[in-house]
N, C-alpha and C positions, 0 to 999 in steps of 0.2 A: 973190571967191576966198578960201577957207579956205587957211590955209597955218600949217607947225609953229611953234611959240611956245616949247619946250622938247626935252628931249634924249628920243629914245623915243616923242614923240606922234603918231607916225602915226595910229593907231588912235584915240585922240580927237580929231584931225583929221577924221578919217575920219567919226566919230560927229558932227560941227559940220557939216558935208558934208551929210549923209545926212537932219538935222533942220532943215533949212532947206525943205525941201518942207513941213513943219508949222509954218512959220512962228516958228521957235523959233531966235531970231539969236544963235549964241553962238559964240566962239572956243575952241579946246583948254583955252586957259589959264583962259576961264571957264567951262570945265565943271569944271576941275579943283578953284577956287574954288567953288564953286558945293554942289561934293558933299566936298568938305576931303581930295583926294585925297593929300596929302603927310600925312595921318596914319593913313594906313592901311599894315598892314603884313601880310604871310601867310607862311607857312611849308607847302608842300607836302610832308610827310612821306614819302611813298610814295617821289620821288623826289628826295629830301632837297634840292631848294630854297626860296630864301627872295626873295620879292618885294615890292615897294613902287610906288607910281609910278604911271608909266606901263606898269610891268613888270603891272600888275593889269587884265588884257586880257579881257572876253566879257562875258557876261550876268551873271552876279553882280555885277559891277563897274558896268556902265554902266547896269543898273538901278538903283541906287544916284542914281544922275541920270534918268536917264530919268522915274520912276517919277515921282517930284516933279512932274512936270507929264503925268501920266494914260499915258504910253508905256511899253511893252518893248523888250526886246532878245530878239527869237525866233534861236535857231542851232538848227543843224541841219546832219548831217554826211550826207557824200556820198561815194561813190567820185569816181574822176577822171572817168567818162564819164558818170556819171549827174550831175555837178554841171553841165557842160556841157548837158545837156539842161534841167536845172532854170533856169539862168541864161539860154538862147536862148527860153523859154517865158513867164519873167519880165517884169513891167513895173513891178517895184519895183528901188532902189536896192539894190546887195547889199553888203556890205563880205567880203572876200576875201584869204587874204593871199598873195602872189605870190612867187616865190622869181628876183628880181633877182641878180644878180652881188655885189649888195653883203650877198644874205643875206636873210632871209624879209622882206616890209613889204604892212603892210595899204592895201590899195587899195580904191577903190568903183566895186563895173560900174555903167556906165549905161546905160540900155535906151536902143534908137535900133533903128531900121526899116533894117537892114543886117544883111551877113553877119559885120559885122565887130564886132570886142568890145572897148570905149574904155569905160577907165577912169581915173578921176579919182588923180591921185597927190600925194599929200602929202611938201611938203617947205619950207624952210625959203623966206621969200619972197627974200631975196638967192642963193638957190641958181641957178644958170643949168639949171634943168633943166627940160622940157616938164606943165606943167602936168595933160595927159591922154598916157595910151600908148594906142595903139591896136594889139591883135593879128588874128592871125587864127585859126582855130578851132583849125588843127595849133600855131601857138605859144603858143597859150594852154596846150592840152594840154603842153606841153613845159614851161611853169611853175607850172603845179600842182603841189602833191602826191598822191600814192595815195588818201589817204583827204584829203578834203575840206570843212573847216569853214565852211560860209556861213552870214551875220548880216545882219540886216534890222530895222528900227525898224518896231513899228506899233502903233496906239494900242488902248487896253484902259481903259472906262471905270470897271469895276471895283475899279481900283489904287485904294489908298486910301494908302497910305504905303510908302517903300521897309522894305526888313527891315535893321534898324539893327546885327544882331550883327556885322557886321565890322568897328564901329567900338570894340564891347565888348572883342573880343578882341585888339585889335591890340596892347595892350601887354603880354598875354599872350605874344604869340608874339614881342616884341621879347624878354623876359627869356631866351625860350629861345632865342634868336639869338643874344646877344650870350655866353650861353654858349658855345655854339659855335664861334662866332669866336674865343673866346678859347684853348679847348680845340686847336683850328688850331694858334693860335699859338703855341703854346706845345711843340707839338714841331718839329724839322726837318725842312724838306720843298726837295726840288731846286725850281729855279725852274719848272719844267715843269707840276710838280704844283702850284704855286701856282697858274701858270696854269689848269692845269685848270678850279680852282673859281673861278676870279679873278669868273665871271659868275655862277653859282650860289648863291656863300656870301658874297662881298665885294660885290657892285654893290647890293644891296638897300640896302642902308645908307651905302654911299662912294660911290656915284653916283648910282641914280636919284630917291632923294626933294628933291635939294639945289635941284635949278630951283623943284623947288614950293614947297622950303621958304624961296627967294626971296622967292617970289610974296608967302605969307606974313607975309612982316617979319619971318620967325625969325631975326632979324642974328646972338645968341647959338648957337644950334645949329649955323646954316650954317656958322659959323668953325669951331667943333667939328668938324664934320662933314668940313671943307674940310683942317683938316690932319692927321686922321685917313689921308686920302685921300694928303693927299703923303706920310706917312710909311710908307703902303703901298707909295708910287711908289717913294720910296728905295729900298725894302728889294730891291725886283724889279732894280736899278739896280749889285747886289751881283754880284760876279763870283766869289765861294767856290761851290761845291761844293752846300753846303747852307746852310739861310737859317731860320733861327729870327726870326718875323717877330714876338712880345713884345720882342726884341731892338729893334725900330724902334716898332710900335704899343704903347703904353702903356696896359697892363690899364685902370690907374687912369682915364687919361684917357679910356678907352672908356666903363670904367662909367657918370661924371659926364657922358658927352654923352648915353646913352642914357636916364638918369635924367632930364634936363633935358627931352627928348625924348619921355618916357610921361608928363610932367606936361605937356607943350602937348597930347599926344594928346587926356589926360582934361578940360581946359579949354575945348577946342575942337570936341571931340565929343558927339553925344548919349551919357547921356543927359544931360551937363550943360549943357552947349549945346545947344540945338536947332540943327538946318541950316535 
C-alpha cells in the first residue's frame, strides 16, 4: 500500500499508485527525490499564484519524473457525464480529483467488473481512514466537478529525456515572488484579506516546499523557512484592525532565505546537476 509521506501528496501518491502496474516501486517521497521537487518553483501569472511542492500537480510536473524512465502523463478533460462514460469503458488506472468534505483530493479509479466505482485514496498511513471508497455512479456524479480532469500513466518509447526548463527558471520566478511578498507586506491589509491570499501568495514558500526541503538535508533553509512561517502565524494572531505584516516578516530576513534558496536551486539542478 502507497500511503502520503508529506504535506499536499496526494497526487504523487496517487502517481506511486498508478506506476506499480510498470513495475516502477516508488513512494511520493521518492518521486519527489528522484525529480528535486522541493526546487521547483512557478508562478501563474494569469491568475496571480505562486506554487511549489506538491502544489506542482499534472503533466508538466509528473513528466519531469515520469519521462526518466520512458512514461507520460496523458490528461484530458471531460464534462461530468462524459467522464463518467470514459471511466466505465476504461481499463486503465485513472487519477481523478474528487471533491471530499475536506476539499478537492486526487484519487485513482480502479477498474473492476462492477457497477460500482472504487477508488484508491491517499492518505497518511497513521490516518484511521479506509484505504479505497467505493461510490456508486449517482455519488460519484455528486463529486465531480463540471468540467473534468482525468490523468493516466502510459509508456512512450520515444521519450528520450524530460524538458529541463522548469528547473532553469525556477529561480527566476522566486526573485519575482519574493517581491511580491514583500510589496504585500508592506502595506496594511485586514486579517481577512491576508487570509484571502494566505494559499495563493504565502504557502508556496511558508509551507509547501519545507517537507521536501526536509527530505533534502536543507537544515539551513528549513529553519529559514520555518520561522518565516511563525512569524507569519504571529502576525494573523494580531487583534488590531489592520496588520502590516513587514511589521512581523523581516524583508531582510526574506531576502537571505530566498538567496540561500536560489543557490541550492542552481546546485542541485540541471544544468549543473544532472538528475
Amino acid at each position: 500500500m502507497k500511503y502520503m509521506n508529506f504535506n499536499r501528496s496526494c497526487s504523487y501518491t496517487c502517481l506511486a499508485y498508478m506506476i506499480e502496474d510498470y513495475g516502477l516501486e516508488y513512494t511520493d517521497k521518492d518521486i519527489a527525490l528522484e525529480m528535486k521537487l522541493a526546487y521547483l518553483f512557478f508562478i501563474d501569472s494569469k491568475n496571480d499564484e505562486y506554487f511549489s511542492g506538491a502544489m506542482l500537480q499534472g503533466k508538466k510536473w509528473f513528466d519531469l519524473f515520469l519521462n526518466r524512465h520512458s512514461y507520460e502523463f496523458i490528461e484530458n478533460k471531460y464534462n461530468k457525464s462524459d467522464a463518467v462514460c470514459f471511466i466505465k469503458k476504461t481499463m486503465r488506472k485513472l487519477m481523478i480529483g474528487i471533491n471530499l468534505n475536506t476539499g478537492k483530493h486526487a484519487m485513482v479509479y480502479c477498474p473492476a467488473d462492477t457497477n460500482l466505482y472504487r477508488f484508491f485514496n491517499p492518505h497518511y498511513e497513521k490516518d484511521k481512514v479506509a484505504d479505497f471508497f467505493v461510490y456508486s455512479e449517482e455519488e460519484l456524479l455528486r463529486l465531480l466537478d463540471e468540467e473534468v480532469l482525468i490523468g493516466y500513466v502510459s509508456y512512450n518509447s520515444n521519450i528520450k529525456s524530460a524538458e529541463l526548463d522548469a528547473y532553469c527558471h525556477s529561480g527566476n520566478f522566486l526573485d519575482k515572488y519574493v517581491v511580491d511578498i514583500i510589496g504585500f507586506c508592506s502595506d496594511e491589509h485586514t486579517r481577512d484579506e491576508i487570509l484571502e491570499v494566505k494559499e495563493s501568495l504565502f504557502a508556496g514558500l511558508m509551507l509547501s516546499p519545507i517537507p521536501l526541503l526536509e527530505f533534502e538535508k536543507e537544515e539551513e533553509i528549513v529553519k529559514c523557512l520555518k520561522k518565516l512561517q511563525l512569524d507569519f502565524v504571529s502576525a494573523l494572531k494580531q487583534t488590531s484592525s489592520k496588520i502590516k505584516l513587514a511589521n512581523y516578516i523581516n524583508p531582510l530576513e526574506l531576502n537571505s532565505c530566498v538567496r540561500k534558496l536560489k543557490d541550492s536551486i542552481k546546485n542541485n539542478t540541471p544544468p549543473h546537476a544532472p538528475l
